[in-house]
MARRO-759246 format. One record per residue (C-alpha): x, y, z. Coordinates in pm, 1 decimal. Layout:
<atoms>
c1:X	c2:Y	c3:Z $
...
</atoms>
This chain:
<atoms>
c1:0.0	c2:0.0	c3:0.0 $
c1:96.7	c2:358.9	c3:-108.5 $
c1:221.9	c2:603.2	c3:202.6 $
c1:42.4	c2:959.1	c3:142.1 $
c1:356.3	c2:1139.9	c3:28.4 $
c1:355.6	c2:909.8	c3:-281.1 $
c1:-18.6	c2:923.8	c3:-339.5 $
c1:-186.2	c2:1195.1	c3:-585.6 $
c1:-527.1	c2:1266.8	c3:-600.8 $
c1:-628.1	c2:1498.7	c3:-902.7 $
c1:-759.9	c2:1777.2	c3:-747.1 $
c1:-984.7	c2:1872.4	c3:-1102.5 $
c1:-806.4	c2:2185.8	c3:-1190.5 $
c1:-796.0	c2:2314.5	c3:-1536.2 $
c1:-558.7	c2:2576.1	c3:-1683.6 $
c1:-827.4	c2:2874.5	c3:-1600.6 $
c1:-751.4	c2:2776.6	c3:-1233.4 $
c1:-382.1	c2:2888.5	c3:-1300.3 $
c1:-422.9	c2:3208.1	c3:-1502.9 $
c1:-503.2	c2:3458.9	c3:-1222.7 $
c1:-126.5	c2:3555.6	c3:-1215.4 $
c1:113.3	c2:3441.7	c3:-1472.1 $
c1:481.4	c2:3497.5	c3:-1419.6 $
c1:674.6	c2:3582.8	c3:-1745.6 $
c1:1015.7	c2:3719.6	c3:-1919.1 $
c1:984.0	c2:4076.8	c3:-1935.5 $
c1:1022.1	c2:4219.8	c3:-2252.4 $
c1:1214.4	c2:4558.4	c3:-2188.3 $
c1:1453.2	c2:4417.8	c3:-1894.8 $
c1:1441.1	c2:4026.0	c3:-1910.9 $
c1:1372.8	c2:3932.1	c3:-1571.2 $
c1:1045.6	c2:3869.5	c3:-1408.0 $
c1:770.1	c2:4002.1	c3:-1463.3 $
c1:399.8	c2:3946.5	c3:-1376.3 $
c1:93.3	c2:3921.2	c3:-1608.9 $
c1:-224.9	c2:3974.6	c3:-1341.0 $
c1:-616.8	c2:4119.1	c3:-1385.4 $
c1:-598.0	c2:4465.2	c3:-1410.7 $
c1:-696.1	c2:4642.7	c3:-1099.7 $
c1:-984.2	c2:4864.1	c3:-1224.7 $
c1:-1160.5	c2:4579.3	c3:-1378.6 $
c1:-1527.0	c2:4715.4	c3:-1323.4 $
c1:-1717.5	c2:4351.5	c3:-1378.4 $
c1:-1565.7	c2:4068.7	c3:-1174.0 $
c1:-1850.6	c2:3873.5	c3:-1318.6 $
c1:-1755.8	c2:3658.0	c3:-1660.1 $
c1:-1466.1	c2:3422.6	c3:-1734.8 $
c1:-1178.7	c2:3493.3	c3:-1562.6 $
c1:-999.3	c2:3406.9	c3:-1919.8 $
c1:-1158.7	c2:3693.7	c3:-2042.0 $
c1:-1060.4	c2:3986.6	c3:-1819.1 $
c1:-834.7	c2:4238.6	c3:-1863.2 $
c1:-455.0	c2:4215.9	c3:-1787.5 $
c1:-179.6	c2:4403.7	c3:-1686.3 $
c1:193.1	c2:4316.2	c3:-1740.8 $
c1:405.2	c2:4441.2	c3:-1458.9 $
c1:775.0	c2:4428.1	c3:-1417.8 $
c1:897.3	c2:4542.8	c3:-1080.5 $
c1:1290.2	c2:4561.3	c3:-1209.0 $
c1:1222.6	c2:4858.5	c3:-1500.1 $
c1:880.4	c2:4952.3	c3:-1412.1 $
c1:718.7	c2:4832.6	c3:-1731.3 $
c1:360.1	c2:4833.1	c3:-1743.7 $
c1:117.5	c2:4737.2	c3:-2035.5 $
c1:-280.9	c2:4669.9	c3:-2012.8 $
c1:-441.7	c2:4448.3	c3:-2266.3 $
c1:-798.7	c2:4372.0	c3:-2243.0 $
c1:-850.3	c2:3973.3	c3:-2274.3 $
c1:-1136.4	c2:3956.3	c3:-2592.1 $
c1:-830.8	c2:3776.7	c3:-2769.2 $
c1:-641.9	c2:3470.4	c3:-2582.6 $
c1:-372.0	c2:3221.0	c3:-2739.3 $
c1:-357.0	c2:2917.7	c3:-2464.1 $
c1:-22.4	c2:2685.9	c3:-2558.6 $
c1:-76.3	c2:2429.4	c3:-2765.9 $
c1:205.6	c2:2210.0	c3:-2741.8 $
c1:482.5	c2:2137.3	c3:-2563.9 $
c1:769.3	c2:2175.2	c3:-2904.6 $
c1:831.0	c2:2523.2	c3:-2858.3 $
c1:885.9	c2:2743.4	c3:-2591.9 $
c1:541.1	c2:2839.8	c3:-2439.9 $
c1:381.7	c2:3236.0	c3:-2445.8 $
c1:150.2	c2:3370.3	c3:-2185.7 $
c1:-235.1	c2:3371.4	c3:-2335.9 $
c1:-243.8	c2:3780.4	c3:-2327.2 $
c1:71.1	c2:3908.6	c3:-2459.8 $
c1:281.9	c2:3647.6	c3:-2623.1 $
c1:604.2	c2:3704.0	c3:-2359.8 $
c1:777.4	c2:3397.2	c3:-2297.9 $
c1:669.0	c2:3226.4	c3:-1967.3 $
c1:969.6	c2:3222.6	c3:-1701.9 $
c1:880.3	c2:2917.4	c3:-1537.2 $
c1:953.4	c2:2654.0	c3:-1819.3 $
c1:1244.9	c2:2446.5	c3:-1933.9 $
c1:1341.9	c2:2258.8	c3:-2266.2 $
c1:1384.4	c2:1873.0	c3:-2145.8 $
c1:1498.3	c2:1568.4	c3:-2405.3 $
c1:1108.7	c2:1475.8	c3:-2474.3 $
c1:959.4	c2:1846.4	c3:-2480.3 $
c1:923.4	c2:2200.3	c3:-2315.9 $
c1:809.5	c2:2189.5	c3:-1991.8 $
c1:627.4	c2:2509.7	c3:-1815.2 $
c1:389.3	c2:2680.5	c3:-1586.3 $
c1:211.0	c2:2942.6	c3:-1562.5 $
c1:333.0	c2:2986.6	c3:-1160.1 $
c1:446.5	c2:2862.2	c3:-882.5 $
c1:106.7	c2:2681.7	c3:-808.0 $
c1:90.7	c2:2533.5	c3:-1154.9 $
c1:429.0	c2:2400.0	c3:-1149.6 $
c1:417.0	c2:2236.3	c3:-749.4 $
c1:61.6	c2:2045.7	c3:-875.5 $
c1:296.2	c2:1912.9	c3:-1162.7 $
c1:589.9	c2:1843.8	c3:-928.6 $
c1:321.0	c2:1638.3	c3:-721.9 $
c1:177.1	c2:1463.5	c3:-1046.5 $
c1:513.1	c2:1330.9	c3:-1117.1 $
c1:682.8	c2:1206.8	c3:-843.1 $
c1:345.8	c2:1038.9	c3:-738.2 $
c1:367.3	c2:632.2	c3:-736.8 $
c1:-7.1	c2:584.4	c3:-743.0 $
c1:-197.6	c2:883.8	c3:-928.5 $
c1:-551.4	c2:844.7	c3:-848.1 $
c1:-792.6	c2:1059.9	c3:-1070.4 $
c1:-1141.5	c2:1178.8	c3:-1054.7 $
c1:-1430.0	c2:956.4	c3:-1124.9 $
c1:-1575.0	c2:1097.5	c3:-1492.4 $
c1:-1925.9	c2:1028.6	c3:-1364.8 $
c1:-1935.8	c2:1309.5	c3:-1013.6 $
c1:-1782.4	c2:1591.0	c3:-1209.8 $
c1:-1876.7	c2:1818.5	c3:-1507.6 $
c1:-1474.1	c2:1867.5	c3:-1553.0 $
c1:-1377.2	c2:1605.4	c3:-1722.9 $
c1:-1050.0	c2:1719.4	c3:-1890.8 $
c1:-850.1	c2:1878.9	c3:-1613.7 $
c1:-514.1	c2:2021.8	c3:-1626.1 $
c1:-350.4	c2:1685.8	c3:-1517.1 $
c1:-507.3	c2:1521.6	c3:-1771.3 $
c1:-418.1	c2:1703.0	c3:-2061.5 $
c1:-81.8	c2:1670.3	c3:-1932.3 $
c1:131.4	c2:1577.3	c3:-2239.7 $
c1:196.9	c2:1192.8	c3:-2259.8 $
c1:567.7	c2:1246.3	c3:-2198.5 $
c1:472.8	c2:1381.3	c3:-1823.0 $
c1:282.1	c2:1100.6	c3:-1751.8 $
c1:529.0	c2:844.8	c3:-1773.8 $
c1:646.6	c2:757.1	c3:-1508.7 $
c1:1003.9	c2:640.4	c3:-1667.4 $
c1:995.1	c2:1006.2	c3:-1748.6 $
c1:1014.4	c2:1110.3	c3:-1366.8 $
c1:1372.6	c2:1147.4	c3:-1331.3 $
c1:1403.2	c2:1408.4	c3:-1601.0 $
c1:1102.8	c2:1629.6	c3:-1565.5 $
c1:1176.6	c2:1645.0	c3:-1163.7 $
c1:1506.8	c2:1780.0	c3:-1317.4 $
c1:1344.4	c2:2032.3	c3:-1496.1 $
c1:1132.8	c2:2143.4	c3:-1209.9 $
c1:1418.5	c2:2178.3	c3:-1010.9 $
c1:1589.6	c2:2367.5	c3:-1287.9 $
c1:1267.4	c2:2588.7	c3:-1325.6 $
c1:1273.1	c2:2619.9	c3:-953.0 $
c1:1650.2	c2:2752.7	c3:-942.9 $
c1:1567.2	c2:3013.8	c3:-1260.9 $
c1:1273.1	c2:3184.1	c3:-985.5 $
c1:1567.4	c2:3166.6	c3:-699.1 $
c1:1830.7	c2:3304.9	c3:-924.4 $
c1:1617.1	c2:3608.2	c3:-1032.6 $
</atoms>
């Protein structure tokens, strides 16, 4: 039998779950930089995909609104991945052998650091849920194998040790 630290229960959250701040590469300076809702956002009400951002970069003081009618989620994991409201690189992502890994922030990344070094990976029952693609499952096939674990807990560390260095 499984001891909890190697047990993962999908918790049935989807990428929308993630998007409320989204750390990326700033364009002007490099370093980190935040993409969050902008502040004067009059209707909380809606999608959250759909709300209006601001870019942020505490190092050179950039700052850039968008409003969020148009979003680009990543498709794939060949390239490096963009945030859905600016196309800026994402900071938290790292090339591995099999594919690009990333997050959106530190959140997204730990419930893929937990997916992965998980022995038994229990998910949701498709029947007591209207979710029934969450973020773990469209997890690229790559991730999910678990003789895979060695090199995308690499990458996570290495993703981990980008934030630190910055």
């Amino acid at each position: 039998m499984a001891t909890f630290s190697e047990r993962f229960r999908d918790p049935r959250s989807t990428e929308n779950d993630f998007i409320g701040l989204i750390m990326v590469r700033c364009p002007g300076c490099w370093k980190a930089a935040r993409v969050v809702p902008a502040p004067e956002d009059a209707d909380p009400g809606g999608r959250i995909l759909f709300r209006p951002r601001r870019l942020v970069c505490r190092h050179c003081g950039l700052s850039r609104e968008r409003n969020g009618r148009c979003v680009a989620l990543a498709a794939g994991t060949a390239e490096p991945a963009t945030d859905p409201y600016f196309g800026i690189p994402l900071w938290l992502q790292a090339e591995t052998r099999h594919g690009w890994l990333w997050a959106y922030n530190l959140e997204h990344l730990d419930l893929i650091r937990q997916f992965v070094q998980a022995t038994l990976r229990q998910r949701a029952p498709w029947y007591d849920t209207g979710r029934k693609m969450t973020l773990v499952a469209r997890l690229p096939a790559w991730v999910k194998r678990a003789h895979n674990r060695d090199d995308i807990l690499r990458a996570v560390s290495r993703i981990h040790a980008s934030l630190v260095a910055a």
